[in-house]
C-alpha positions in Angstrom: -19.7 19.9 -208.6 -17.4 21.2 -205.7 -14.8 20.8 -208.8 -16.7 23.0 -211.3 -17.6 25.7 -208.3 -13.5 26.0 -207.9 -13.4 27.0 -211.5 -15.7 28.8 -211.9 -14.7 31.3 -209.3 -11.0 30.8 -210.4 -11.9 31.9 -213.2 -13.7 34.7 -212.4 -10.9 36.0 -210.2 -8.6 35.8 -212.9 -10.4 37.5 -215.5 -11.3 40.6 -213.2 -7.7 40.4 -212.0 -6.7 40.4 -215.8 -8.8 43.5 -216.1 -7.4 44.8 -213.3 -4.1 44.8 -214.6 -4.6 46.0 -218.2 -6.3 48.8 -217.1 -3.3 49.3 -214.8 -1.0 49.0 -218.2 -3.0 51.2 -219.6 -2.4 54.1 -217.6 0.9 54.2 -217.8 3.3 56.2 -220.4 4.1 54.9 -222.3 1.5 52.1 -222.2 3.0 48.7 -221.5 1.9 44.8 -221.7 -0.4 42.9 -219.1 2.0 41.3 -217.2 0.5 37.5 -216.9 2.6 36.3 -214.2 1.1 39.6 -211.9 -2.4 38.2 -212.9 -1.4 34.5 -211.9 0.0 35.5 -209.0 -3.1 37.5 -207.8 -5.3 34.5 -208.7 -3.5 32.2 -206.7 -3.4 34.6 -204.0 -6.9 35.0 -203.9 -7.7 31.6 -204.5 -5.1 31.1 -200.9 -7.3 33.8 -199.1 -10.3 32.5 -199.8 -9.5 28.2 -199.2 -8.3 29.1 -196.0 -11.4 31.3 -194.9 -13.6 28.5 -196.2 -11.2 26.0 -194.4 -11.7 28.0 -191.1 -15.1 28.2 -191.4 -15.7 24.2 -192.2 -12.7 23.7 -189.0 -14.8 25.9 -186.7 -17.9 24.0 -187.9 -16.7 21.1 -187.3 -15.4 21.6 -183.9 -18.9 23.2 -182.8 -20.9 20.1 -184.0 -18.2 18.2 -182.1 -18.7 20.1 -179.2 -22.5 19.9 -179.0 -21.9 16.0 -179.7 -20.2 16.1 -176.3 -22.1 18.6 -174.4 -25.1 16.0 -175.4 -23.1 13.0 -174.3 -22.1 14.6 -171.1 -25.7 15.8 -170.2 -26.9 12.1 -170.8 -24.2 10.9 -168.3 -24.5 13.3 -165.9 -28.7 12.3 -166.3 -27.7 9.3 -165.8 -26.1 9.7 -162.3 -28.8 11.6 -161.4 -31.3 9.0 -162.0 -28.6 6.5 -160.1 -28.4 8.8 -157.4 -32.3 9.5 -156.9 -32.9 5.6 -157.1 -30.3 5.0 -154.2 -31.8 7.8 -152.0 -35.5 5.5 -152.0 -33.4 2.3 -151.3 -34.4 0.4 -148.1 -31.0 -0.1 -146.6 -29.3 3.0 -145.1 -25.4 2.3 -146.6 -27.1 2.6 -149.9 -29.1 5.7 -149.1 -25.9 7.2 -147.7 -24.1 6.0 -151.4 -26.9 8.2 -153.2 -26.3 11.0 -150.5 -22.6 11.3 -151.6 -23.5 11.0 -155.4 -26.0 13.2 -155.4 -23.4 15.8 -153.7 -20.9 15.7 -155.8 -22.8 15.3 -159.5 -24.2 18.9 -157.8 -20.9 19.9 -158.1 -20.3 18.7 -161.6 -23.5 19.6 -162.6 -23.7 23.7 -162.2 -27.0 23.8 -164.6 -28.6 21.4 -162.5 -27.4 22.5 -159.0 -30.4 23.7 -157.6 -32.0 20.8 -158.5 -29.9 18.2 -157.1 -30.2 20.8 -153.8 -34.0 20.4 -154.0 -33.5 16.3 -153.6 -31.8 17.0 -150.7 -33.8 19.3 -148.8 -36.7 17.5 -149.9 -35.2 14.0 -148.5 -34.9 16.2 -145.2 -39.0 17.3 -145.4 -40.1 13.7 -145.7 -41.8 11.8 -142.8 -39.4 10.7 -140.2 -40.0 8.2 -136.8 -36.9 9.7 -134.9 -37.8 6.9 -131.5 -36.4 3.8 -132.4 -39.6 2.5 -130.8 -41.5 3.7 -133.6 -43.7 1.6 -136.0 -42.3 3.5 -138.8 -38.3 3.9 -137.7 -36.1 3.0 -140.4 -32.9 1.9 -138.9 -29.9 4.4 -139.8 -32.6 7.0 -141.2 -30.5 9.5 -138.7 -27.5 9.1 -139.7 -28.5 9.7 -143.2 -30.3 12.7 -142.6 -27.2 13.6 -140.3 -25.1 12.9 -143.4 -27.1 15.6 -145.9 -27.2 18.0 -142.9 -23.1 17.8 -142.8 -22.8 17.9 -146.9 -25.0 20.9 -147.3 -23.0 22.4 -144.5 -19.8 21.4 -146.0 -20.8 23.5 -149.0 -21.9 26.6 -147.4 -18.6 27.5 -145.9 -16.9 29.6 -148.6 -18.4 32.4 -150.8 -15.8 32.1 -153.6 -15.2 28.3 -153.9 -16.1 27.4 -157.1 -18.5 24.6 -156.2 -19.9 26.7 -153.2 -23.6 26.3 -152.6 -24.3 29.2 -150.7 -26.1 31.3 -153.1 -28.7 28.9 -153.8 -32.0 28.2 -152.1 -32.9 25.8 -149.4 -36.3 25.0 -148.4 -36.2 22.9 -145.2 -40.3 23.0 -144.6 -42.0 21.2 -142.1 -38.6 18.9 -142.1 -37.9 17.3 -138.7 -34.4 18.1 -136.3 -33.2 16.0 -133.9 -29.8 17.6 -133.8 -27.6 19.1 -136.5 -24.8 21.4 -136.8 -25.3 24.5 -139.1 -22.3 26.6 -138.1 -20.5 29.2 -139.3 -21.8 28.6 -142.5 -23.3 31.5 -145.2 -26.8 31.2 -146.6 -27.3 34.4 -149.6 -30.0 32.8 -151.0 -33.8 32.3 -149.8 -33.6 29.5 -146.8 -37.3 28.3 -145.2 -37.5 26.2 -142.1 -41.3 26.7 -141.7 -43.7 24.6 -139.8 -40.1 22.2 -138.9 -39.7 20.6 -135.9 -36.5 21.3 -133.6 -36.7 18.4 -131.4 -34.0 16.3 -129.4 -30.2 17.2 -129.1 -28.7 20.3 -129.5 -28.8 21.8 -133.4 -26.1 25.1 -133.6 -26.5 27.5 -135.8 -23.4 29.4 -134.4 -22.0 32.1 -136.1 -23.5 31.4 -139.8 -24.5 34.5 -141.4 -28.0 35.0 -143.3 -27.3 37.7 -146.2 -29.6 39.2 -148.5 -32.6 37.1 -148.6 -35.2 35.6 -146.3 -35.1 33.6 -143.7 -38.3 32.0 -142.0 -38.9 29.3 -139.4 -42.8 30.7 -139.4 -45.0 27.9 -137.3 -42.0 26.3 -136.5 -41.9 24.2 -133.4 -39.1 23.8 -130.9 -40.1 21.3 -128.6 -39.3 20.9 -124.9 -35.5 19.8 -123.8 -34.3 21.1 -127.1 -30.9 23.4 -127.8 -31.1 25.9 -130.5 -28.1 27.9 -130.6 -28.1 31.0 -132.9 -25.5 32.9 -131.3 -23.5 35.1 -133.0 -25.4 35.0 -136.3 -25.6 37.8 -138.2 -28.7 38.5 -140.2 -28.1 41.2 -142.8 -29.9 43.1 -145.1 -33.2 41.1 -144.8 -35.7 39.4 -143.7 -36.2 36.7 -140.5 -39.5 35.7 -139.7 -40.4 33.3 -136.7 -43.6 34.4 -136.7 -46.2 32.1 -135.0 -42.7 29.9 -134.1 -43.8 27.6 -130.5 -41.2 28.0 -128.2 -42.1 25.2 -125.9 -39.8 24.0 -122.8 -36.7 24.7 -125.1 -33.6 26.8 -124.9 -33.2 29.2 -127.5 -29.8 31.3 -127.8 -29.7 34.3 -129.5 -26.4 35.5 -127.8 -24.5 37.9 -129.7 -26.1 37.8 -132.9 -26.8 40.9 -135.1 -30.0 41.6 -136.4 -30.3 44.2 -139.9 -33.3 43.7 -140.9 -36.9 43.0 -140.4 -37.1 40.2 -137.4 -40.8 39.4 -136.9 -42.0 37.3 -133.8 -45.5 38.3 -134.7 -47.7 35.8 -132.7 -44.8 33.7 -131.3 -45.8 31.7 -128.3 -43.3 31.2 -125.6 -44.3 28.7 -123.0 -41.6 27.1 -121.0 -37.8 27.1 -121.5 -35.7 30.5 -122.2 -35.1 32.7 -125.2 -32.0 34.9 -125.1 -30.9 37.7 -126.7 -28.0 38.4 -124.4 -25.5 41.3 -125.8 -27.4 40.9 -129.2 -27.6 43.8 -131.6 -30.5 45.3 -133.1 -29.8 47.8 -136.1 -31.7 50.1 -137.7 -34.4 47.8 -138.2 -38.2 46.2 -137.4 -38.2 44.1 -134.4 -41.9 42.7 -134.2 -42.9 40.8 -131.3 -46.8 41.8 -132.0 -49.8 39.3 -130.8 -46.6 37.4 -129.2 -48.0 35.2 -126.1 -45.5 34.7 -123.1 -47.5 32.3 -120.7 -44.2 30.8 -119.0 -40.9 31.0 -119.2 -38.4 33.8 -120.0 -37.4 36.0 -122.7 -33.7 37.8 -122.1 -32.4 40.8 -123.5 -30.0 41.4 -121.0 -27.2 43.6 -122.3 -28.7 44.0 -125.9 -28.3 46.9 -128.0 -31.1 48.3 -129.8 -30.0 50.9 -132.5 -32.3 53.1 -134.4 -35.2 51.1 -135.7 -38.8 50.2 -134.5 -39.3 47.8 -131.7 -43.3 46.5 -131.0 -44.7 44.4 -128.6 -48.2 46.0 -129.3 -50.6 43.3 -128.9 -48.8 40.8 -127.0 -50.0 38.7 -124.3 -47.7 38.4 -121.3 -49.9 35.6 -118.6 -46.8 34.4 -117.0 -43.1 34.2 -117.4 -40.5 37.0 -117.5 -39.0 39.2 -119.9 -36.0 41.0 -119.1 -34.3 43.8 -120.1 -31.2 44.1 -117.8 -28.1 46.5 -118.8 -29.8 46.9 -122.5 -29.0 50.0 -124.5 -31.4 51.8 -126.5 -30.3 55.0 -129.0 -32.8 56.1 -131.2 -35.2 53.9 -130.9 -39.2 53.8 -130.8 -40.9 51.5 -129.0 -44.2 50.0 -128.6 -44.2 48.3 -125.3 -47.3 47.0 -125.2 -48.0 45.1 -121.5 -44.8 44.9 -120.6 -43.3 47.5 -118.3 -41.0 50.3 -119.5 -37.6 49.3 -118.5 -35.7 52.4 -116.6 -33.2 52.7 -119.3 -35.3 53.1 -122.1 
């Protein structure tokens, strides 16, 4: 069939190439012969043309069949080390865990369709139930070291914008997971990052000079719990939103030394009993600072040095039964205030 196609078509080219050519020849003065060998010639030619465009096409076929047969057999592989990985995370023994830790890190790097995803597992390892006091009915021995182990490879990822397997553009959702130490530093989070209703508990977990860009940022209800070191100084929060609203700040110390707020910050109904927030020498841009309905019933709250720079600031509604908040050295330039209960400091 291919056979009878060819000449079929061959001959079609030469007999309008014939034609061609005789109407050529007959044109001319005097008129002269159809030259066959300039009709031969143009047949072949065309014939040439026309085999190699089909042979392109069928080549370029070929090679896109042969590339979605190994985009398919590379999706069912790296499937398959996801389902290896997830399978180790829910072993009972820790080294194993760790092993689907690792895998699951690196098969996100491999795996850019799926990043998010193999994120998710991690973050959602981190929200699970977990007995910190070995004591506990339900410790699981080496549970902390894990969960110490996803804390350092998310962190690990987050440290360069422009690496090509960087995470930090992706979205982490750390709800109602538990601390107990944890080291978060100098590390960029672009993308949407919630540590609601979690629990800060134990030793010290830094957030030291990691910078939250152009999303949202919440720790709403969470709870940091007596004895516990949060250190958030110098962050910078830019361009968005950071909620702590209805956050318990109970016996803890809480640094915000430093750190530069653009943005909405909302402490709306924060309660502060026990321990010491600071904002020592932060910055306050051209922004919403909320600390309405916030209750202070021990404790301090320092802004000692800050610098509050156009913007709103409102502490209408709060509840101040005990404690101290202090404003000492602070800086204010075009800003308005709602002070609420507390006393207007002299510099305002």
């Amino acid at each position: 069939m291919t056979l009878v196609a060819a000449g079929a078509l061959g001959w079609g080219i030469y007999h309008y190439a014939y034609e061609h050519f005789a109407q050529r020849a007959a044109d001319q003065k005097p008129s002269k012969p159809v030259n066959i060998n300039d009709v031969l010639t143009a047949t072949v030619t065309a014939l040439t043309l026309i085999g190699a465009v089909l042979a392109g096409l069928y080549a370029y076929r070929k090679q896109l069949l042969a590339e979605g047969d190994a985009h398919r057999a590379e999706a069912s592989q790296l499937a398959d080390r996801y389902t290896t990985a997830a399978e180790q995370l829910g072993h009972d023994q820790a080294a194993v865990r760790l092993a689907g830790v690792y895998a699951l890190a690196r098969l996100a790097d491999d795996w850019a369709e799926q990043r998010q995803v193999c994120i998710d597992v991690l973050c959602a390892y981190l929200r699970m139930p977990y007995e910190p006091d070995a004591s506990g009915t339900s410790h699981r021995v080496g549970e902390r070291e894990v969960r110490q182990t996803i804390i350092r490879v998310i962190r690990d990822h987050l440290h360069q914008l422009d690496a090509p397997t960087t995470w930090c553009s992706y979205d982490f959702d750390f709800t109602g997971a538990t601390f107990d130490g944890g080291d978060f530093s100098r590390i960029h989070f672009l993308g949407r990052v919630a540590f609601d209703r979690a629990e800060f508990s134990g030793d010290a977990i830094t957030f030291y000079g990691t910078v939250f860009s152009r999303g949202v940022v919440t720790f709403a209800d969470a709870e940091f719990s007596s004895g516990t070191v949060v250190n958030f100084a110098n962050v910078e929060f830019n361009k968005g939103v950071v909620s702590f609203e209805y956050a318990k700040f109970n016996g803890s110390l809480v640094t915000f030394n430093y750190a530069a707020f653009n943005g909405v910050v909302s402490f709306v109904g924060a309660e502060f009993s026990g321990g010491t927030v600071t904002f020592v020498r932060a910055e306050f841009n051209n922004g919403a600072v909320g600390f309405h309905r916030t209750a202070l019933t021990s404790g301090s709250i320092c802004f000692d040095g800050a610098r509050f720079l156009g913007g709103t600031v409102d502490f209408n509604g709060a509840t101040l039964s005990g404690g101290t908040v202090g404003f000492d050295g602070t800086r204010f330039s075009g800003t308005t205030f709602d002070w609420g209960p507390l006393p207007v400091p002299t510099s305002a």
